[in-house]
C-alpha positions as CSV (number, residue, x, y, z in Angstrom):
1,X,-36.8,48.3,-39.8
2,X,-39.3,46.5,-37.8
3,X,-42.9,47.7,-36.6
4,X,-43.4,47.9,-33.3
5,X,-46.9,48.9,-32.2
6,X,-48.3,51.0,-29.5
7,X,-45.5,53.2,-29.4
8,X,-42.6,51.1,-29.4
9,X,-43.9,49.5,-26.7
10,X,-42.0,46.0,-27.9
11,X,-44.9,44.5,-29.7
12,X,-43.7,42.9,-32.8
13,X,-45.9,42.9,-35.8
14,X,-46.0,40.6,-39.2
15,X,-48.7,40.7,-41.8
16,X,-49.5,37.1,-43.0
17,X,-51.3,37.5,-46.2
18,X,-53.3,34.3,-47.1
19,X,-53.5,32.7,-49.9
20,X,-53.3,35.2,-52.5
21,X,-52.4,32.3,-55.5
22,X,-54.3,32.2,-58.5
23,X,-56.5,29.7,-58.0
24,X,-58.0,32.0,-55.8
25,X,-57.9,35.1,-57.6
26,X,-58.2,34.3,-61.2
27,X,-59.2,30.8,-61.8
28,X,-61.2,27.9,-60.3
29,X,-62.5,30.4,-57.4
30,X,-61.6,33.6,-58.6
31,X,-63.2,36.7,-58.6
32,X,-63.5,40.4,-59.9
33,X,-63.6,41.3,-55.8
34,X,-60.1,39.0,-55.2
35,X,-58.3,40.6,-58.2
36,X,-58.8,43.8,-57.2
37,X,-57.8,43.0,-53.5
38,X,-54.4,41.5,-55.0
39,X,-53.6,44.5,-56.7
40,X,-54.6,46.8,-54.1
41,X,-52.2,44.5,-51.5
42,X,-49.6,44.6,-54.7
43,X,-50.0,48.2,-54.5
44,X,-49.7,48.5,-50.5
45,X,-47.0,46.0,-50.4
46,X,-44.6,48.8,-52.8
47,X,-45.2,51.5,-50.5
48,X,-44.5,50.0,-47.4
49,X,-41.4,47.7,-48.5
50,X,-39.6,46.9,-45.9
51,X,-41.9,48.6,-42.7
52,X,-43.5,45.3,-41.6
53,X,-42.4,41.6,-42.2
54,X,-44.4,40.0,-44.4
55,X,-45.4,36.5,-45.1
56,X,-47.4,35.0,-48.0
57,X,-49.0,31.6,-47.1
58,X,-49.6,29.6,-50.6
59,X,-52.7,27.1,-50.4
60,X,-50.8,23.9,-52.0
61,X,-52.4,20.7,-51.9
62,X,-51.1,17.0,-53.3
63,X,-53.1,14.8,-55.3
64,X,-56.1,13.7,-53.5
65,X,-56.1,15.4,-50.7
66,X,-59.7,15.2,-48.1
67,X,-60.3,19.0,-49.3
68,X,-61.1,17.7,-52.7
69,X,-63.8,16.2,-51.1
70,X,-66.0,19.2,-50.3
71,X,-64.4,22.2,-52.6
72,X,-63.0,20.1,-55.8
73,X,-59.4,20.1,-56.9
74,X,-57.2,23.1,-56.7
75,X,-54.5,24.8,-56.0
76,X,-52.2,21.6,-56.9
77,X,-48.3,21.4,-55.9
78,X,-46.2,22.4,-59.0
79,X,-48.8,24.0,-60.7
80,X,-49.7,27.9,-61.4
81,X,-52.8,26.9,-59.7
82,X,-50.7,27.4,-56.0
83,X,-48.1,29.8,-57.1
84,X,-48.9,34.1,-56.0
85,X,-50.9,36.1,-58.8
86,X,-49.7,38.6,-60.5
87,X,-47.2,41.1,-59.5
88,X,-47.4,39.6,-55.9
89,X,-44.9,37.3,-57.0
90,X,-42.2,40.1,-57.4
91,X,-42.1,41.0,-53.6
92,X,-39.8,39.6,-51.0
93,X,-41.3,38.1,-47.7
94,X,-41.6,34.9,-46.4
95,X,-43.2,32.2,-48.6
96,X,-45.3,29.4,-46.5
97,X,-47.2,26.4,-48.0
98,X,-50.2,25.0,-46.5
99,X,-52.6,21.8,-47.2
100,X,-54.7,23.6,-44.3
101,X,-57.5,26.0,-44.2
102,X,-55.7,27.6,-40.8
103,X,-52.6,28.7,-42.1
104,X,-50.5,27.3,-38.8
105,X,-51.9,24.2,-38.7
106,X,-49.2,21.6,-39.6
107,X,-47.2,24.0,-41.7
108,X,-44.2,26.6,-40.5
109,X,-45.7,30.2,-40.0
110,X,-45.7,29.5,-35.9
111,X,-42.3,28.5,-36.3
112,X,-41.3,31.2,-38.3
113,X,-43.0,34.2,-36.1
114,X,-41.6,32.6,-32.9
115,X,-38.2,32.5,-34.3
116,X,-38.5,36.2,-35.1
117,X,-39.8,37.2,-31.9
118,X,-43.5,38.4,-33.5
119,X,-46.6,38.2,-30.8
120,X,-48.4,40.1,-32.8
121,X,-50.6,39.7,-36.8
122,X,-52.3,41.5,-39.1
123,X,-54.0,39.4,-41.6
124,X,-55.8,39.6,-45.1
125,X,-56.1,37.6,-47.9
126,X,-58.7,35.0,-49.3
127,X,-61.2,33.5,-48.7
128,X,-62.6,35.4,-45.3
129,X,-65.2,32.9,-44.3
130,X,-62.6,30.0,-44.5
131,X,-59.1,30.4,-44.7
132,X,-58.9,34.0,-43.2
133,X,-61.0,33.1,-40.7
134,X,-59.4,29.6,-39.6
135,X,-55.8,31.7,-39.7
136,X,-57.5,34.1,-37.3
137,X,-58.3,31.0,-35.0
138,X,-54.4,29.3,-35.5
139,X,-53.2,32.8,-34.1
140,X,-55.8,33.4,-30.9
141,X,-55.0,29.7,-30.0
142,X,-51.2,30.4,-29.9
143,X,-51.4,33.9,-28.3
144,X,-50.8,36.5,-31.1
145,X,-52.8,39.6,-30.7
146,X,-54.9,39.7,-34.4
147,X,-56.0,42.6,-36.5
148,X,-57.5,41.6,-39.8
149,X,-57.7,44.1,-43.0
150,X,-61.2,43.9,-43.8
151,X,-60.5,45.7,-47.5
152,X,-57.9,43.3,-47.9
153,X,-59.9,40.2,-47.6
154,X,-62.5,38.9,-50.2
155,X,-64.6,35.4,-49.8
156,X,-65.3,33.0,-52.6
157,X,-68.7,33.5,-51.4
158,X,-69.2,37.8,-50.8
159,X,-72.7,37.5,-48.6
160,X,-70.1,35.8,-45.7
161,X,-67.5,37.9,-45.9
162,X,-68.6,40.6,-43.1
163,X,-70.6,37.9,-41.4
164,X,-66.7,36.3,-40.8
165,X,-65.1,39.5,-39.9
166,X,-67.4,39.9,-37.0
167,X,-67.2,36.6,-36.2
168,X,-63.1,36.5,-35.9
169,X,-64.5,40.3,-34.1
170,X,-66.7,38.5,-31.4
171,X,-64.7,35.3,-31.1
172,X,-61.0,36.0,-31.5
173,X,-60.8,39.5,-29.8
174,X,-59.5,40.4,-33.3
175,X,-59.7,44.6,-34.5
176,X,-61.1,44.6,-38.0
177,X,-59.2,47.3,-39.6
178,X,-58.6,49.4,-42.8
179,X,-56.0,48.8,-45.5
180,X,-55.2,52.9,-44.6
181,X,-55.4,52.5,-41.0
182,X,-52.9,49.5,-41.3
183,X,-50.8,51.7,-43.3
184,X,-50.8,54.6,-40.5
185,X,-49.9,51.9,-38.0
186,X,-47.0,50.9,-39.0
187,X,-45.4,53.8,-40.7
188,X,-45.7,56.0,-37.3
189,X,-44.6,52.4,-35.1
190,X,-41.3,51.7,-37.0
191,X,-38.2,52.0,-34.9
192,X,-34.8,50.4,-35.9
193,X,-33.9,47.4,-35.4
């Protein structure tokens, strides 16, 4: 199966979920917010198998990278730190490293999506003010239409978190959805492939 929105009207969809690794969910940046957004995506992720394609992008940095810098080491290559939390890790989809706050920068997603004909991304994850947010500018400057799942996103930082989704709003032409109205979406715009 593969969604196609607006009625089958040959929009292809994928949902990129960002950075959902425990660095960001449990450890050095984690949050009660983050762990319950993981398990709520866990939990979304079961009951839509196979209605959407998905990709995780994993935040993966060597040692010494710039970002250290400004936010500290995390996330490191070969460590937990980088790897999906929790029961994320059971799911299929598309696994994409990044060293990048905008997950197409430099990495494979746009390869990816182009090579299966997608023009069109809904995107969650961590943190909304920064990763979430640059992701949201990767796909505007590449021509994917962008809906982000506001209930699906959390920020390291909670008082920027609706300040970025209206932001990505005013700047990116992105719809800021619902976790339930993402749902409705795709179940009623599957056709098969």
């Amino acid at each position: 199966m593969e969604s196609r929105l607006n009625g089958g009207s040959g929009i292809k969809a994928a949902w990129i979920i960002v950075d959902l690794v425990n660095d960001f969910v449990s450890g050095r940046f984690g949050s009660e917010r983050s762990v319950r957004v993981a398990v709520k995506t866990a939990e979304l992720i079961k009951r839509i198998d196979g209605l959407i394609q998905i990709v995780f992008t994993l935040d993966t940095h060597i040692p010494g990278d710039p970002e250290f810098r400004v936010w500290g080491e995390h996330c490191l290559q070969g460590t937990p730190a980088s790897e999906l939390y929790g029961s994320l890790k059971e799911y299929g989809g598309q696994r994409i490293r990044k060293r990048h706050f905008d997950s197409f920068f430099q990495s494979d997603l746009e390869g990816y999506l182009r090579a299966s004909g997608v023009d069109h991304v809904y995107i969650s994850g961590i943190s909304t003010d920064i990763c979430v947010q640059h992701s949201a500018a990767g796909a505007f400057f590449r021509y994917f239409g962008i809906k982000i799942i506001s209930d699906l996103c959390s920020s390291i930082d909670e008082k920027n978190h609706n300040m970025a989704l209206e932001f990505m709003r005013k700047n990116y032409g992105a719809d800021i959805i619902r976790a339930r109205e993402f749902e409705e979406e795709i179940s009623t715009s599957t056709t098969p492939s």
